[in-house]
N, C-alpha and C positions, 0 to 999 in steps of 0.2 A: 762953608763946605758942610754939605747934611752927609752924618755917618747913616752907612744902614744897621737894619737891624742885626747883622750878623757881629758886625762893629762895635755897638752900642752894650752886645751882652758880652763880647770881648773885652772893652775896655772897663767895663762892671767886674768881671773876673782879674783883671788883671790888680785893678783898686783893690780889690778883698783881699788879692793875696798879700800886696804891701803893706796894708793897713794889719795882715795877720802877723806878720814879720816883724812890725814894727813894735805890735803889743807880746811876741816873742821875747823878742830883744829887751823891753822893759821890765817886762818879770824874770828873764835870767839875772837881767841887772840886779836889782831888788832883791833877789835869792843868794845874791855870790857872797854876800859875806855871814849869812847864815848856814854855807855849804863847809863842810868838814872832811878833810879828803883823811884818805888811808894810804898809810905806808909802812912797810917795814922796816926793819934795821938798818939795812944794807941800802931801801931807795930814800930813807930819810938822811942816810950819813952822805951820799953821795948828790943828794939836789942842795943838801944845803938850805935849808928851811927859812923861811923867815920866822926871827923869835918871836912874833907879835901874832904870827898864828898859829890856828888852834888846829891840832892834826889827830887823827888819831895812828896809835903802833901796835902791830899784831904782833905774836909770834909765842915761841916757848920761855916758858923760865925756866931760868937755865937752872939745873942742880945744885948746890950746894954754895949758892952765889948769893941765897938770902940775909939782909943782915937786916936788926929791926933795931933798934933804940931805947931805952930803959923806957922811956915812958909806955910802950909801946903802940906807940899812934904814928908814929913817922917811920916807913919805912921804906929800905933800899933793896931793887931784885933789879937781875938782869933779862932783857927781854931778847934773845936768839931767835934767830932763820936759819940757824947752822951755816952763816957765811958768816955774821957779821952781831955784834951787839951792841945793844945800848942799857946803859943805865938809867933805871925808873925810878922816879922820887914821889912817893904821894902817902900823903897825910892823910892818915884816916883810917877806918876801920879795913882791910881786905874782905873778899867776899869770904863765906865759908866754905866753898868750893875750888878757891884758889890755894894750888901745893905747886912745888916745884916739877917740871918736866909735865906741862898742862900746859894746854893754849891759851893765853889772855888777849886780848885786848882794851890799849888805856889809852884815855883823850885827856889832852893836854897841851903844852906850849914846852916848847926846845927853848932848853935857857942855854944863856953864853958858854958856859963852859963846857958842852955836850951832854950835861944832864935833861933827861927828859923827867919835867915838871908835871905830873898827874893830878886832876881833878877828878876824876874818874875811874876805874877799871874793875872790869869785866871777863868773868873767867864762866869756863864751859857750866855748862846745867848736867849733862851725862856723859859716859865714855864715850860717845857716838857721835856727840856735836861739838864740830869748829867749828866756825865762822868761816864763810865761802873761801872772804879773801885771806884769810891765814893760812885756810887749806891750800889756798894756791900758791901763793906765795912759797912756800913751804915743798912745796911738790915741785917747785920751778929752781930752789935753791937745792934740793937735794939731785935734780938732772944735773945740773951746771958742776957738783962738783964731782958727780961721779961719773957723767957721760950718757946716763941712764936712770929711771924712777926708779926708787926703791922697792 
């Protein structure tokens, strides 16, 4: 059976497209364990993380909730959505823009007993800047508990 030409550039299109789908699909592959998703307090407490991944968690530290350690290199804050919090654990220097009632965000791995293990954290540059998804986050948690944005 002879295709015609209208055929021939059809089934040419149709090969590219699977062949594009295919080489899609391989590089999502290839990407997915390099991919570090974001969450907050309340969607990290409530999916249930696996501890073996690396996540990051947005939100405010909370006030008067910081506690540091003689040496002080290890230190403990609480990260709020004003729903929900978790506790940060990370060793190491803080930024110098990191105080209490500030936006951070820290990347890290959820150990067994709900402490979030930090590698990382990242606190605002000027009074002006969040981070997209803190701000949203944050703007989605203060609807929810009052009916209405703040």
């Amino acid at each position: 059976m002879q295709l015609t030409g209208k055929q021939q550039r059809l089934t040419i299109v149709l090969l590219g497209l699977i062949l594009c789908s295919i080489a899609t699909a391989m590089i999502l592959a290839a990407l997915k364990d390099s991919v570090v998703y974001f969450y907050s307090p309340t969607n990290l407490l409530e999916k249930q993380t696996i501890p073996e991944r690396r996540v990051r968690v947005g939100g405010l530290v909370k006030k008067n909730e910081q506690i540091y350690t003689k040496t002080g290199v290890v230190n403990l804050f609480i990260v709020t959505d004003k729903k929900n919090d978790i506790t940060v654990r990370f060793t190491g220097i803080l930024p110098d823009l990191f105080r209490e009632g500030q936006g951070v965000v820290a990347e890290g791995k959820i150990g067994p007993n709900g402490v979030f293990f930090a590698d990382e954290v990242l606190a605002k540059h000027d009074e002006n800047y969040m981070p997209p998804e803190v701000a949203e986050t944050l703007r989605r948690s203060s609807k929810s508990k009052t009916g209405e944005p703040r």
